[in-house]
C-alpha positions in Angstrom: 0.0 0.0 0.0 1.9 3.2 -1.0 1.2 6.5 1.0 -1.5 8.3 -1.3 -3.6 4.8 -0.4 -3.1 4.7 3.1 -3.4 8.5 3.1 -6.9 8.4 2.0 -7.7 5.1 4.1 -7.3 7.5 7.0 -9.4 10.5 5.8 -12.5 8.2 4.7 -12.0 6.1 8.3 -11.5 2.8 7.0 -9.2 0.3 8.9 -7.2 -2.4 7.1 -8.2 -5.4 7.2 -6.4 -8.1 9.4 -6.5 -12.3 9.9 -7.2 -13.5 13.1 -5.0 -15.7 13.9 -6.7 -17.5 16.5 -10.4 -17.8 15.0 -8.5 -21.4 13.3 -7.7 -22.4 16.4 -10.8 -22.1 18.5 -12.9 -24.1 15.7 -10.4 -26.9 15.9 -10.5 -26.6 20.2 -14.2 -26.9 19.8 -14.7 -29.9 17.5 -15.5 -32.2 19.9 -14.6 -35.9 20.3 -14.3 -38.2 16.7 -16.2 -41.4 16.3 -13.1 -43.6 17.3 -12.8 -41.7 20.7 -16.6 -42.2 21.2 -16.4 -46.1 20.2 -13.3 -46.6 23.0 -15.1 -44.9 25.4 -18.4 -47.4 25.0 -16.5 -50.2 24.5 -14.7 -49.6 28.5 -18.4 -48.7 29.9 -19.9 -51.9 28.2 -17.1 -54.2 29.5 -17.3 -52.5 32.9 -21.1 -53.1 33.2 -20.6 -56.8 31.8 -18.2 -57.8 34.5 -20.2 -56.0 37.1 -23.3 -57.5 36.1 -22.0 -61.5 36.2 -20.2 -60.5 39.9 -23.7 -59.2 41.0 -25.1 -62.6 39.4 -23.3 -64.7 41.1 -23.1 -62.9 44.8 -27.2 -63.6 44.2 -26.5 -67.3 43.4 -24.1 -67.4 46.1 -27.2 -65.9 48.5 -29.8 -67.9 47.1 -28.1 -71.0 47.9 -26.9 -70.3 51.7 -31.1 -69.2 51.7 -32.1 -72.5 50.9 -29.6 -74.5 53.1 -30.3 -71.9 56.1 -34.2 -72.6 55.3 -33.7 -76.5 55.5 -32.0 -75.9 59.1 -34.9 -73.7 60.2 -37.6 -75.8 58.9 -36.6 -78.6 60.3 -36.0 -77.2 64.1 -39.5 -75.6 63.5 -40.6 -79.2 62.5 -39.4 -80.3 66.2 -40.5 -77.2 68.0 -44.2 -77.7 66.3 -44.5 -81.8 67.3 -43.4 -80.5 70.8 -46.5 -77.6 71.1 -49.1 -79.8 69.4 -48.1 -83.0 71.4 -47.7 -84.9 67.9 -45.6 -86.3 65.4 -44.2 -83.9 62.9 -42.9 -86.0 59.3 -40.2 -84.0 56.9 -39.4 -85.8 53.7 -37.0 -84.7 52.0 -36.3 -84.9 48.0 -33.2 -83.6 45.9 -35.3 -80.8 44.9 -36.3 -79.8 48.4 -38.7 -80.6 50.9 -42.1 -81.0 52.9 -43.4 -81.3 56.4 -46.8 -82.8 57.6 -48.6 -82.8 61.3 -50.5 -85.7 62.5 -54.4 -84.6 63.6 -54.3 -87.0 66.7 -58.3 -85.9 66.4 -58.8 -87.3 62.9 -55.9 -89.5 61.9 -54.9 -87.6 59.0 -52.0 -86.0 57.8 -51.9 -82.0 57.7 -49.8 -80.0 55.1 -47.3 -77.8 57.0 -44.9 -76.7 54.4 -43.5 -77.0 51.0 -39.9 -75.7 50.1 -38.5 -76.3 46.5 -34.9 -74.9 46.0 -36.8 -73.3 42.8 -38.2 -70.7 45.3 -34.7 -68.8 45.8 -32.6 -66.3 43.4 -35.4 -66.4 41.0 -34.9 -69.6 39.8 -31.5 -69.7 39.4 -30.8 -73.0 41.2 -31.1 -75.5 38.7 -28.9 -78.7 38.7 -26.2 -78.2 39.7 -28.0 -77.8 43.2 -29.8 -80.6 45.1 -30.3 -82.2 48.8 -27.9 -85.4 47.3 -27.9 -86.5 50.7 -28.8 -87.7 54.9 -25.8 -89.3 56.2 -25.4 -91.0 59.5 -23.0 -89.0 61.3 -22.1 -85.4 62.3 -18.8 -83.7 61.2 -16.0 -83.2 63.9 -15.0 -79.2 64.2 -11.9 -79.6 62.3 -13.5 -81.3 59.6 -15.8 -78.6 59.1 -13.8 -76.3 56.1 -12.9 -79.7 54.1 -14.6 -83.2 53.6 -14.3 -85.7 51.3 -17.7 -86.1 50.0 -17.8 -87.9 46.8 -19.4 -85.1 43.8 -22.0 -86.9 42.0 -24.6 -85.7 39.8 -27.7 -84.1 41.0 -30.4 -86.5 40.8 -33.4 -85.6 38.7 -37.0 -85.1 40.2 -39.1 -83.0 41.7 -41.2 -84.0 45.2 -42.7 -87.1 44.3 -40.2 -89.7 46.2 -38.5 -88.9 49.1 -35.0 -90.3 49.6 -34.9 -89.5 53.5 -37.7 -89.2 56.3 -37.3 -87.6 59.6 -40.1 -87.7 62.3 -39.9 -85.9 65.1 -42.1 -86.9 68.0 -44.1 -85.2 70.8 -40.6 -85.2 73.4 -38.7 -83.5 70.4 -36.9 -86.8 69.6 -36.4 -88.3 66.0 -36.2 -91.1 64.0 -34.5 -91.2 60.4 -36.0 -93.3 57.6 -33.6 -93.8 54.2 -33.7 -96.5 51.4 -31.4 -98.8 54.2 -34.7 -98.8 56.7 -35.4 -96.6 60.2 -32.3 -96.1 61.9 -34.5 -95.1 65.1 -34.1 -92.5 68.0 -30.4 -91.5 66.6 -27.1 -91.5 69.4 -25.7 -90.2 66.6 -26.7 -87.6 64.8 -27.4 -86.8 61.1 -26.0 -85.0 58.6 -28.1 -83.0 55.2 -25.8 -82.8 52.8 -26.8 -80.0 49.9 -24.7 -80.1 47.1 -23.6 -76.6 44.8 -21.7 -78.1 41.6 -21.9 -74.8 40.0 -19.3 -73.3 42.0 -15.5 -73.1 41.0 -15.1 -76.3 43.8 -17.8 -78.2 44.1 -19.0 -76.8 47.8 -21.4 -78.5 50.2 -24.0 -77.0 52.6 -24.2 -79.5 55.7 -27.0 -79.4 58.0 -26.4 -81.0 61.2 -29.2 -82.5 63.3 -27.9 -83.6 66.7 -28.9 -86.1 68.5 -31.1 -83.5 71.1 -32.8 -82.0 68.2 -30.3 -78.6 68.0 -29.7 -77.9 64.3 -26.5 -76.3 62.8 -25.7 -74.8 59.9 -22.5 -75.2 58.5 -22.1 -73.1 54.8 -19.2 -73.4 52.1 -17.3 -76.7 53.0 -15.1 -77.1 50.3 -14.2 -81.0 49.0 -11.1 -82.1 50.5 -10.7 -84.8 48.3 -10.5 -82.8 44.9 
């Protein structure tokens, strides 16, 4: 621009026209993220929420099945405590699917329905087969025992509650008798063991309900096979 130009630039007030540097910049600050960004970030959130939704699945599997081993022990103390109050005889049969409990009417002879538990009750169904009562054996486990055992793993039996394998009946002084496939074993010195079976976990785990020999019932959760 030579000085007649600029001269009459200033007389008529015009300015000369500059860049802006920075105008480039901003629009390039402000852009935002680009679809690859935006696909890294949902890929993290969705494998986050994946392996926090199968560690909430199985803390409710885990729950569900110390539920239904607790609610074995209670039912069957309430079993006692009930043949005690109504001066009768209290039968539990038990299946690998769960159990029932019946009171004799000493008025009429007949057998009353108490209760029904089916392991399909607890964590919404999520106990299938790899769950099951596989067992009543004849003996109580010794306190060092009690974190390892060598139960033998064998496959859930099939069946719902139309045979039982095992019969308890408690009578109106609170003791029992036990009934399996080998006959009545009578009023235990013993004791008796429910073995529940979870072949769905890492090791094969056993819930073992303990029936002593004076009726008290313990629950013992999580003992692991010593044999594997």
């Amino acid at each position: 621009m030579n000085g007649s130009e600029h001269q009459l630039r200033r007389e008529s007030g015009l300015r000369p026209c500059r860049r802006r540097a920075s105008r480039g910049l901003g629009l390039r600050a402000s852009r935002g993220f680009t679809l690859i960004e935006l696909m890294i970030v949902v890929s993290i959130i969705t494998i986050s929420a994946t392996i926090t939704f199968a560690s909430i699945n199985a803390d409710k599997y885990k729950l569900a099945v110390e539920d239904f081993s607790e609610d074995l022990g209670a039912e069957l103390m309430r079993a006692r405590d009930t043949a005690i109050n109504q001066q009768s005889t209290v039968t539990v049969d038990f299946f690998p699917a769960g159990m029932s409990m019946v009171l004799l009417d000493q008025r009429t002879g007949a057998n009353v329905p108490l209760r029904y538990l089916r392991k399909s009750e607890y964590g919404g169904g999520r106990l299938g087969t790899e769950v099951c009562i596989l067992g009543f054996e004849p003996l109580l486990w010794a306190p060092s025992e009690q974190q390892t055992t060598s139960i033998p793993q064998i496959p859930c039996p099939n069946g719902g509650l139309e045979t039982p394998f095992a019969t308890v009946r408690f009578g109106p002084d609170g003791t029992y008798e036990v009934q399996t496939a080998g006959g009545v074993d009578g009023y235990t010195r013993n004791g008796w063991t429910l073995v529940v079976q979870d072949g769905r976990a890492s090791a094969v785990e056993y819930q073992l309900i303990e029936l002593f020999p004076t009726g008290m019932i313990r629950v013992i959760p999580h003992v692991k096979n010593g044999s594997e």
